[in-house]
NUPA-160907 format. One record per atom (N, C-alpha, C): chain; residue number from 1; atom name; x, y negated, z negated; residue in three letters. Coordinates in steps of 0.02 Angstrom, whole numbers, plus 32768, in hexadecimal, padded with zeros to 4 digits. Layout:
// residues N
NODE | c | k | a | xx | yy | zz | r
NODE | A | NUM | CA | X | Y | Z | ALA
...
//
This chain:
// residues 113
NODE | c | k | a | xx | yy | zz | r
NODE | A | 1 | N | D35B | BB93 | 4CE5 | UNK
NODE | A | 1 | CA | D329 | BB60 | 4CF3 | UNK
NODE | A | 1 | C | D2E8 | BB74 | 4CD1 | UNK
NODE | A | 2 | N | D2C4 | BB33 | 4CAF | UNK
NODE | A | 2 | CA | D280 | BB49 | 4C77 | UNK
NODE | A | 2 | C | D25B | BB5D | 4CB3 | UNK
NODE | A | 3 | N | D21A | BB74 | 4CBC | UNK
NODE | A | 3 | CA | D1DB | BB65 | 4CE5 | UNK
NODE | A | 3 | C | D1DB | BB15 | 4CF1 | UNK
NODE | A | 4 | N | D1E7 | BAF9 | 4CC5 | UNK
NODE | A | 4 | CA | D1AB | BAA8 | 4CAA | UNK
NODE | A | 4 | C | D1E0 | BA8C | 4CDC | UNK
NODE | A | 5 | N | D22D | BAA4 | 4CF3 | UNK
NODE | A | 5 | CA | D256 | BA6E | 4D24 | UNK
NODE | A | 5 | C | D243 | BA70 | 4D6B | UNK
NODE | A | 6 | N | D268 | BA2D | 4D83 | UNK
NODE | A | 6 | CA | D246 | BA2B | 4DC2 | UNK
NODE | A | 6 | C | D282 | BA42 | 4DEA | UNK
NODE | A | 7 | N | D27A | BA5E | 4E2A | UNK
NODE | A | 7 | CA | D2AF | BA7A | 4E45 | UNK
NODE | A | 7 | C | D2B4 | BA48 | 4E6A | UNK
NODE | A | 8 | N | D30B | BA56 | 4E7F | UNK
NODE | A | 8 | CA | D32F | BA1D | 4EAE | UNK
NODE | A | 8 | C | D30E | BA3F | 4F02 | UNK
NODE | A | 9 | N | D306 | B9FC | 4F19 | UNK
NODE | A | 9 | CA | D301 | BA1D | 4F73 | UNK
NODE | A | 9 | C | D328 | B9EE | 4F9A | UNK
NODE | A | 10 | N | D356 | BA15 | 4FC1 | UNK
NODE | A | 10 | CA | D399 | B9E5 | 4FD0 | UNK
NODE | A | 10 | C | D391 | B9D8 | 502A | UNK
NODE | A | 11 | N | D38D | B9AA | 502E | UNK
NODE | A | 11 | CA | D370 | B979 | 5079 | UNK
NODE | A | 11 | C | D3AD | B983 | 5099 | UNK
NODE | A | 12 | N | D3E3 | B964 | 5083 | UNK
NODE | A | 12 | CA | D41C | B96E | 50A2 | UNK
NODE | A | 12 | C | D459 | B959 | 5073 | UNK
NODE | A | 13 | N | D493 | B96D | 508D | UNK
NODE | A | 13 | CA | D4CB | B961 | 5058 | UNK
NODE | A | 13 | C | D4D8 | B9A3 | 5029 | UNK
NODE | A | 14 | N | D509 | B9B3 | 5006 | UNK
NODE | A | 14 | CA | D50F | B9EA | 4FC1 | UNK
NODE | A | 14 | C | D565 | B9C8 | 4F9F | UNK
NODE | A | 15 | N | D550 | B9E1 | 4F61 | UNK
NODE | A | 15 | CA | D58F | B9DC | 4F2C | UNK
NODE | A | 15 | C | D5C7 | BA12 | 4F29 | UNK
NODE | A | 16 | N | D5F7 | BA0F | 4F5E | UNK
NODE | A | 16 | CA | D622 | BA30 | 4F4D | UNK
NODE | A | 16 | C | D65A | BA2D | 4F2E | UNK
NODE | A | 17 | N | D687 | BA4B | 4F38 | UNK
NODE | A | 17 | CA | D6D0 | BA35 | 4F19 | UNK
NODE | A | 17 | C | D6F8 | BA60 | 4F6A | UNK
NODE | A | 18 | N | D730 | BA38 | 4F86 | UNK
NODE | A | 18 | CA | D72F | B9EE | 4F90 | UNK
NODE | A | 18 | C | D6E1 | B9EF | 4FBB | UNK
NODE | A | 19 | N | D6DD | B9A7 | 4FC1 | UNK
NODE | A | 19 | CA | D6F4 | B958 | 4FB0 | UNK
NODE | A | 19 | C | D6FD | B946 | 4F6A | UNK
NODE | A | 20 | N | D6D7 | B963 | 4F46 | UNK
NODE | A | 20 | CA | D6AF | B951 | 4EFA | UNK
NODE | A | 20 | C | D6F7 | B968 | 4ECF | UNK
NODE | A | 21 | N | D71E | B95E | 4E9E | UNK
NODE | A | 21 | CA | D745 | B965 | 4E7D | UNK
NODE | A | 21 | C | D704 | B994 | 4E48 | UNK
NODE | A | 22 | N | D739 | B9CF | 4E28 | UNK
NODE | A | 22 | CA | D70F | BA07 | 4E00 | UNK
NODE | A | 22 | C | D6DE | B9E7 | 4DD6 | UNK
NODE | A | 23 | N | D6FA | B99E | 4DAC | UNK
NODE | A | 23 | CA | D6E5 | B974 | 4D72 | UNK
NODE | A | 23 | C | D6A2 | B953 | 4D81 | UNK
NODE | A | 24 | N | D6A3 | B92F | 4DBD | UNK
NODE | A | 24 | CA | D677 | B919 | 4DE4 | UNK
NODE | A | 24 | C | D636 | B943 | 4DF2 | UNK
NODE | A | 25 | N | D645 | B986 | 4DFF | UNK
NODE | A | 25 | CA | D606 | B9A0 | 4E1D | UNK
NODE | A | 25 | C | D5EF | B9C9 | 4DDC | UNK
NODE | A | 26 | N | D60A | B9D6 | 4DBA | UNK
NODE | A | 26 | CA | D5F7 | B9D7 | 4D6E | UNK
NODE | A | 26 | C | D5C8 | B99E | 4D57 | UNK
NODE | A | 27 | N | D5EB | B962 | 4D5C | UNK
NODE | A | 27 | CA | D5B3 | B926 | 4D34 | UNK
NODE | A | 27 | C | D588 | B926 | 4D62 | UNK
NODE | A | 28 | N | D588 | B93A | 4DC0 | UNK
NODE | A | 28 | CA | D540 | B945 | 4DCE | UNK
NODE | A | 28 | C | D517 | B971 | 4DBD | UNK
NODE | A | 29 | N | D530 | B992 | 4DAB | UNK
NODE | A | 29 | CA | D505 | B9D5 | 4D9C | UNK
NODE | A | 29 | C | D4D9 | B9CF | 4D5D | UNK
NODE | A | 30 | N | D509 | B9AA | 4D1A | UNK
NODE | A | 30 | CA | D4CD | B9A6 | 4CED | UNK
NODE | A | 30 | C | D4AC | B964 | 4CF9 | UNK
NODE | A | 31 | N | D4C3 | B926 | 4D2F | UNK
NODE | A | 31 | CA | D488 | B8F0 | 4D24 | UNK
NODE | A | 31 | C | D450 | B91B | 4D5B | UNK
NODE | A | 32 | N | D450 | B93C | 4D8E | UNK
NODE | A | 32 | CA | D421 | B969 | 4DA4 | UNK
NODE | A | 32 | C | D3ED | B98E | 4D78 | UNK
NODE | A | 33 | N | D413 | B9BB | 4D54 | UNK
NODE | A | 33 | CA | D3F7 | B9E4 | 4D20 | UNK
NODE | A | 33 | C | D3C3 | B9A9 | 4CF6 | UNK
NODE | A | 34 | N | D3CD | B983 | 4CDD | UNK
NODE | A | 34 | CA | D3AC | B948 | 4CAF | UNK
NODE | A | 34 | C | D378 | B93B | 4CD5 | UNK
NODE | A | 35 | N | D37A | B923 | 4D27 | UNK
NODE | A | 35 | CA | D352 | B904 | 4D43 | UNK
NODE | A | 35 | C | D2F4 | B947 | 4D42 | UNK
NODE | A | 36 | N | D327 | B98A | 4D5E | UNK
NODE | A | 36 | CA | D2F1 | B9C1 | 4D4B | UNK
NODE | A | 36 | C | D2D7 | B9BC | 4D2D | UNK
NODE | A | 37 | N | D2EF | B9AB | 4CE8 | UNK
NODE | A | 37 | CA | D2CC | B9BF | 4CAC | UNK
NODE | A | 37 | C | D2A4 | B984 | 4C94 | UNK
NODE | A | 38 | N | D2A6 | B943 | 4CC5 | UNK
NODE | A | 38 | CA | D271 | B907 | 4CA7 | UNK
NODE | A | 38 | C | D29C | B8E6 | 4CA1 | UNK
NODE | A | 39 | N | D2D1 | B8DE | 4C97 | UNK
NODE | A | 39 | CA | D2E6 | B894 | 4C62 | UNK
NODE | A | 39 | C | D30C | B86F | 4CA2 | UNK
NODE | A | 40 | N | D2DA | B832 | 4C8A | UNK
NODE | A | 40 | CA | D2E6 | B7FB | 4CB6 | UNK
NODE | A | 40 | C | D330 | B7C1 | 4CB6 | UNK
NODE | A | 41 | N | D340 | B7CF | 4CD2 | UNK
NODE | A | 41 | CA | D39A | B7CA | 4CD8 | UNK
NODE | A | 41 | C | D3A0 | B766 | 4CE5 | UNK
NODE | A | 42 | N | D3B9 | B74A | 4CC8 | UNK
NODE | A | 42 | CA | D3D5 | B702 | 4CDC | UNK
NODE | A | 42 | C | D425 | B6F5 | 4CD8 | UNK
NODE | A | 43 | N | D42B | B6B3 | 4CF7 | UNK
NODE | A | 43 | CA | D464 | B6AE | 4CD3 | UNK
NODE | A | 43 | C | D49A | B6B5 | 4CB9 | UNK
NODE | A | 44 | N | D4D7 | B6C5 | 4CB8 | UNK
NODE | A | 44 | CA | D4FC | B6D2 | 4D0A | UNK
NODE | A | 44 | C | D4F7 | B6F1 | 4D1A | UNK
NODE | A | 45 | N | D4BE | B744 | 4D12 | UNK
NODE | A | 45 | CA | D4D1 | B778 | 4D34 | UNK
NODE | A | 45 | C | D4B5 | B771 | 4D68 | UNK
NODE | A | 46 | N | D466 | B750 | 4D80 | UNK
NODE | A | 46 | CA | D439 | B72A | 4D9F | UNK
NODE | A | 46 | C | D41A | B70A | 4DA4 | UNK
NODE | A | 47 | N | D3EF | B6E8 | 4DF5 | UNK
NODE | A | 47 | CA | D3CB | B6AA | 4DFF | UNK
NODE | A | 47 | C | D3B4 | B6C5 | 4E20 | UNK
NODE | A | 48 | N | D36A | B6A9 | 4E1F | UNK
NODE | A | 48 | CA | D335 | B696 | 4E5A | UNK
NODE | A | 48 | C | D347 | B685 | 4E9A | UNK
NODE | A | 49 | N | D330 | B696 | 4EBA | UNK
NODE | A | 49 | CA | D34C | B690 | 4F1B | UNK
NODE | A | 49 | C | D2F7 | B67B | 4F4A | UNK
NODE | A | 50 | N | D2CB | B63D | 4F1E | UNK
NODE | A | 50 | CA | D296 | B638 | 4F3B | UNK
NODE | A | 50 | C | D292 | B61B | 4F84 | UNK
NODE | A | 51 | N | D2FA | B61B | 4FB1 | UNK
NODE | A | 51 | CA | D2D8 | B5F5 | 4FE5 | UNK
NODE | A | 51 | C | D2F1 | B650 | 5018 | UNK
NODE | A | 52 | N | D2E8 | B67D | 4FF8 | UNK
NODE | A | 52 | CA | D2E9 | B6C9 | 5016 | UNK
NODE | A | 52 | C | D29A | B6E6 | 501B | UNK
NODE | A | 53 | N | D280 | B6E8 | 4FBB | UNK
NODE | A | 53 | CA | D23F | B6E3 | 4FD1 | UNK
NODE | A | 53 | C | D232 | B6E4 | 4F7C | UNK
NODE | A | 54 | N | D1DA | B6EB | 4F7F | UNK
NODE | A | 54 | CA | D1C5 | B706 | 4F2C | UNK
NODE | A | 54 | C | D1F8 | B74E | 4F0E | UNK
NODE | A | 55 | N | D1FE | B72A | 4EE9 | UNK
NODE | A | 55 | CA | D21F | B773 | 4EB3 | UNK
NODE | A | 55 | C | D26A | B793 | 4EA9 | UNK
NODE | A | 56 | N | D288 | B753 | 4EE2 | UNK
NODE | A | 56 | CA | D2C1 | B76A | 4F15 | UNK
NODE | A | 56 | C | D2F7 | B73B | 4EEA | UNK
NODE | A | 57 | N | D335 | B781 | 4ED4 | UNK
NODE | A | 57 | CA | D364 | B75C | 4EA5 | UNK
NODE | A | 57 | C | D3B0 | B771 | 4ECB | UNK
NODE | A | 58 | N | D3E0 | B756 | 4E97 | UNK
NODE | A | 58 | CA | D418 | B761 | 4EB2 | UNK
NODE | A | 58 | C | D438 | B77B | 4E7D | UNK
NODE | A | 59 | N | D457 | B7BC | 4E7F | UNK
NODE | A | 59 | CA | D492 | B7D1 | 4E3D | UNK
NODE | A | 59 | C | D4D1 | B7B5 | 4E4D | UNK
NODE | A | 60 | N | D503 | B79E | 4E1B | UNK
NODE | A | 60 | CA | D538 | B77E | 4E1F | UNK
NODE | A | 60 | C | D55E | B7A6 | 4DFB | UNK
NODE | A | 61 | N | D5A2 | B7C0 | 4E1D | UNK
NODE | A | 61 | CA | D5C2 | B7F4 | 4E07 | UNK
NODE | A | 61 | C | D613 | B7CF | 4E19 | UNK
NODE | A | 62 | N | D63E | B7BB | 4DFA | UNK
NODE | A | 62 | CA | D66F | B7B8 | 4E06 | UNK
NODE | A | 62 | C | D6A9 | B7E6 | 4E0A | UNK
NODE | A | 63 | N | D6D7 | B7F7 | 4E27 | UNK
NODE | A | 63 | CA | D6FD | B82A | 4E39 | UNK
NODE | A | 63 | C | D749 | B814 | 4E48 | UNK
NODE | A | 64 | N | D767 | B825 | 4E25 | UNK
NODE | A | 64 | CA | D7A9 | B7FA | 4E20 | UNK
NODE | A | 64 | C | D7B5 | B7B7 | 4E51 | UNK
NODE | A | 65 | N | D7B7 | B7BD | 4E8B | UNK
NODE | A | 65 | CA | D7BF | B78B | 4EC5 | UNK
NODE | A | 65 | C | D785 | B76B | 4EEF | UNK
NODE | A | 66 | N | D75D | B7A8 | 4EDC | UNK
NODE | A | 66 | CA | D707 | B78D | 4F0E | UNK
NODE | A | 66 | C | D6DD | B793 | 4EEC | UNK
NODE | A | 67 | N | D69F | B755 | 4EF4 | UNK
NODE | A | 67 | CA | D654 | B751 | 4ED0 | UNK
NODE | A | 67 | C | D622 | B787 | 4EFB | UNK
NODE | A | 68 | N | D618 | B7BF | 4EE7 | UNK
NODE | A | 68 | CA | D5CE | B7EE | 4F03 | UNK
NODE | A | 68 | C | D5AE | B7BF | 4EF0 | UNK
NODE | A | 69 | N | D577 | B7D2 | 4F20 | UNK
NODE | A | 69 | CA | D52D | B7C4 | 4F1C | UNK
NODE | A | 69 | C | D505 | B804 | 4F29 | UNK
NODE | A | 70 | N | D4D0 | B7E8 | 4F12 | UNK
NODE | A | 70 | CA | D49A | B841 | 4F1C | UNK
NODE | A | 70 | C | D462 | B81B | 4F24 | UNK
NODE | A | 71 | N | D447 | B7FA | 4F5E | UNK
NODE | A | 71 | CA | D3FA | B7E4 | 4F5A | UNK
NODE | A | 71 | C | D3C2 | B82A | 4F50 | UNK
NODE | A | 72 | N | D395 | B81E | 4F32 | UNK
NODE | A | 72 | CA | D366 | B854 | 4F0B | UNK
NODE | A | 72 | C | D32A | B839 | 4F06 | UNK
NODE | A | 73 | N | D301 | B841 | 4F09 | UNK
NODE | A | 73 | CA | D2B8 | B84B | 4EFE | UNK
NODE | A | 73 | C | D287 | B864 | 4ED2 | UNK
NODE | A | 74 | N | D262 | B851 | 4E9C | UNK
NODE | A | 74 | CA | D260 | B873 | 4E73 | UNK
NODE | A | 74 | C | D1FD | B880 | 4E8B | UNK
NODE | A | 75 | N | D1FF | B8B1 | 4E95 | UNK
NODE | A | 75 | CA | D1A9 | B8DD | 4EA2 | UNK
NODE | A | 75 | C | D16E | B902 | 4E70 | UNK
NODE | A | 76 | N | D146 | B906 | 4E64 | UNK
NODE | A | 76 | CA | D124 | B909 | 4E31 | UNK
NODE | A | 76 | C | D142 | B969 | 4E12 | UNK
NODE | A | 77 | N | D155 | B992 | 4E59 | UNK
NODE | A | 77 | CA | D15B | B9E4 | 4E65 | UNK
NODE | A | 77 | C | D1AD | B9E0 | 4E6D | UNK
NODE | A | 78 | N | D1C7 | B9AE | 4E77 | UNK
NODE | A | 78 | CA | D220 | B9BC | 4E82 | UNK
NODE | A | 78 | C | D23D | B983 | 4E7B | UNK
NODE | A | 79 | N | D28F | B982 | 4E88 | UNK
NODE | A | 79 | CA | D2B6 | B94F | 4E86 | UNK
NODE | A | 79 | C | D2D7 | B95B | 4EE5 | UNK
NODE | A | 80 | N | D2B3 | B927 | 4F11 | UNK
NODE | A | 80 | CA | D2CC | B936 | 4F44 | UNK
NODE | A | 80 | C | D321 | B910 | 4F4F | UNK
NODE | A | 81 | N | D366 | B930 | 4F60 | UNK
NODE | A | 81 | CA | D3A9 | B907 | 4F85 | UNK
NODE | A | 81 | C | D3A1 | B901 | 4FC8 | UNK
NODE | A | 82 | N | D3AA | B8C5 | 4FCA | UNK
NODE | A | 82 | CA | D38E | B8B3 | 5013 | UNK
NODE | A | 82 | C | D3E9 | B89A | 502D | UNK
NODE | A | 83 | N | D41E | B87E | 4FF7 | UNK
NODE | A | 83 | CA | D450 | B87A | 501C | UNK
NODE | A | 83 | C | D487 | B877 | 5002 | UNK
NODE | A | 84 | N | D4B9 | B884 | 500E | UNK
NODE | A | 84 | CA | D50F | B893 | 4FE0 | UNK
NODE | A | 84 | C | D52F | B87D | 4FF9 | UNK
NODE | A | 85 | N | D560 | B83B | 4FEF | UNK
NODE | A | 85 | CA | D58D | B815 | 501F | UNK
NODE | A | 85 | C | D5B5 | B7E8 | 4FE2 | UNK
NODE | A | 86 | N | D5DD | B7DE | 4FF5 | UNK
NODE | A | 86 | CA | D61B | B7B5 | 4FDA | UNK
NODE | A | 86 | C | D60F | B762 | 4FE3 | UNK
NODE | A | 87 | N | D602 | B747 | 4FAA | UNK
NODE | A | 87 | CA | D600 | B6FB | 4FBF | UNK
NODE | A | 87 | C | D63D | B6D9 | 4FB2 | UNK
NODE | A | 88 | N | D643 | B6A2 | 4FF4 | UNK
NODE | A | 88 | CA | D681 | B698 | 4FF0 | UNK
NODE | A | 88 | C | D679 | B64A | 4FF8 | UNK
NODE | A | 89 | N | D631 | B644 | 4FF2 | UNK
NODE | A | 89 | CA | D625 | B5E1 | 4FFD | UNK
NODE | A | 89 | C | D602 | B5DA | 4FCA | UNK
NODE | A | 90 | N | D5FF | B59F | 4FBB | UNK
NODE | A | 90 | CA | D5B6 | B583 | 4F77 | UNK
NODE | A | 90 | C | D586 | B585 | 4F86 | UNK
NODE | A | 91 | N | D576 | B58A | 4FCD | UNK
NODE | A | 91 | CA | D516 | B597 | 4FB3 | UNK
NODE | A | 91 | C | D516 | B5DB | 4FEA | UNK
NODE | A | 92 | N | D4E8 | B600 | 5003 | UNK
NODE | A | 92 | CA | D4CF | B63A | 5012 | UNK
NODE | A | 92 | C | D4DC | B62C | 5060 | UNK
NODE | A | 93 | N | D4EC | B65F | 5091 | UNK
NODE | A | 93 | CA | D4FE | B658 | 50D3 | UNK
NODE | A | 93 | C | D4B0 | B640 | 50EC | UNK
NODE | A | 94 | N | D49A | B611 | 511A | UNK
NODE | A | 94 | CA | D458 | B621 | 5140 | UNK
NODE | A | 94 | C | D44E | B66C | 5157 | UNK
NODE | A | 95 | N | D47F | B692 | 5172 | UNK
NODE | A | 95 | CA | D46B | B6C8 | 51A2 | UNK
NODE | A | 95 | C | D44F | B6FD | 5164 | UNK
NODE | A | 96 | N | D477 | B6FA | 511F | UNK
NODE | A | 96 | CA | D45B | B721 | 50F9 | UNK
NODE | A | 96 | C | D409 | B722 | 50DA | UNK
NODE | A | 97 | N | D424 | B6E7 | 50DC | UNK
NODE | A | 97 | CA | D3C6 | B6C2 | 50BB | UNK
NODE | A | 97 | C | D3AB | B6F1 | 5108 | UNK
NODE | A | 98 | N | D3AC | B6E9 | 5137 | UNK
NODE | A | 98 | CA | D372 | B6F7 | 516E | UNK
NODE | A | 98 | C | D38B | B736 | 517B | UNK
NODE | A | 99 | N | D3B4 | B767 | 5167 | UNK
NODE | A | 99 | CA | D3CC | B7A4 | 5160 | UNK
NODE | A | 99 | C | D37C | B7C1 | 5136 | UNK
NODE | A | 100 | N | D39C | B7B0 | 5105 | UNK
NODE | A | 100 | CA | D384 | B7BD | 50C3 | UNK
NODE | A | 100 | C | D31A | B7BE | 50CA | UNK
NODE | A | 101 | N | D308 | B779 | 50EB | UNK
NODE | A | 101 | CA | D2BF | B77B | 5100 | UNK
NODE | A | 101 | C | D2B1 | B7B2 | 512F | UNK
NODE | A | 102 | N | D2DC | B7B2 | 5169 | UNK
NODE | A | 102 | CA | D2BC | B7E6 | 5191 | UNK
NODE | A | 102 | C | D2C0 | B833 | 5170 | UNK
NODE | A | 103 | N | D2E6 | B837 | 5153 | UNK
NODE | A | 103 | CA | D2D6 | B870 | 5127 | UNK
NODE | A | 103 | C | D295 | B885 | 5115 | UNK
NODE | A | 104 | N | D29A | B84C | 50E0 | UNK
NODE | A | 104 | CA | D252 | B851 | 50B4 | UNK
NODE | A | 104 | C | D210 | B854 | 50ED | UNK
NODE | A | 105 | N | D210 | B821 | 511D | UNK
NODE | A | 105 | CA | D1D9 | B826 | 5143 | UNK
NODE | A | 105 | C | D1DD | B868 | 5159 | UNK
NODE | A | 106 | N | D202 | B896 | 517B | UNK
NODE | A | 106 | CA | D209 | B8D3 | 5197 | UNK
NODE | A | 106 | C | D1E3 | B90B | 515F | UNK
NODE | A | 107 | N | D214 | B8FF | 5126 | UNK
NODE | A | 107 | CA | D1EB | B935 | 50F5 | UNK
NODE | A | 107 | C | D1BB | B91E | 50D3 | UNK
NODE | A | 108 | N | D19E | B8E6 | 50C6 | UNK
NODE | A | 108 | CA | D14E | B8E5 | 50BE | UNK
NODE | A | 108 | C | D122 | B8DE | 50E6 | UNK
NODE | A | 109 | N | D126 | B8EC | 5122 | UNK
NODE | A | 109 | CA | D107 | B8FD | 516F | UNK
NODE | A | 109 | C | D10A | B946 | 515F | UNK
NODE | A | 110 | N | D146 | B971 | 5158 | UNK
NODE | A | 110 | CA | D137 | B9C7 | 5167 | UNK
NODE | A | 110 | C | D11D | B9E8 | 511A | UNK
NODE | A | 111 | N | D10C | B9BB | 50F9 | UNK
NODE | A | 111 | CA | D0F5 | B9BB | 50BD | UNK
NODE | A | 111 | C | D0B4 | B9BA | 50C9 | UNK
NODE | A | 112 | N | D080 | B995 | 50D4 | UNK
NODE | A | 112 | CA | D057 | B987 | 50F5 | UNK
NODE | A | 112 | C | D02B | B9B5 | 5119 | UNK
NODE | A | 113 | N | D077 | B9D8 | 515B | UNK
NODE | A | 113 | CA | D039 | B9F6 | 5178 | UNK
NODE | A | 113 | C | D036 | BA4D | 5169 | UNK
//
């Protein structure tokens, strides 16, 4: 890792193998690595998640049978993972979306003080 990257800070969730097939947590690892290093990711690898919050995206990782998700945060000092779950519907669970906020509210509250 350069100095100039931003380090990951992981809220909750991690990439293992299992669940993650070896291939899978590999392509997380370098769209992670990318995100460190600045480069702003679209398309299919990711999207914007503005109803989670500002800054708040989703990595899209397919894995032989199941779509990962990685909601993430991108911070001026890090790349915060706020969550790692298997999507298995077309749009985003509610509980995750409000998973995913109370997070953020929690750690930019102990951030704070």
């Amino acid at each position: 890792m350069d100095e100039d990257d931003k380090p990951l800070v992981w809220l909750h969730g991690e990439i293992k193998t299992p669940p993650f097939s070896q291939d899978a947590r590999i392509e997380v690892g370098i769209l992670l690595r990318r995100l460190q290093q600045g480069e702003n990711l679209g398309m299919p690898h990711s999207r914007p998640m503005p109803s989670i919050g500002a800054h708040c995206h989703e990595l899209r990782v397919r894995d032989a049978d199941q779509n990962w998700r990685i909601i993430y945060r991108i911070d001026d000092d890090a790349i915060l993972v706020i969550e790692v779950f298997n999507k298995t519907t077309r749009a985003t669970p509610d509980n995750v979306i409000e998973k995913c906020k109370k997070r953020l509210s929690e750690y930019d509250t102990d951030i704070q003080d």
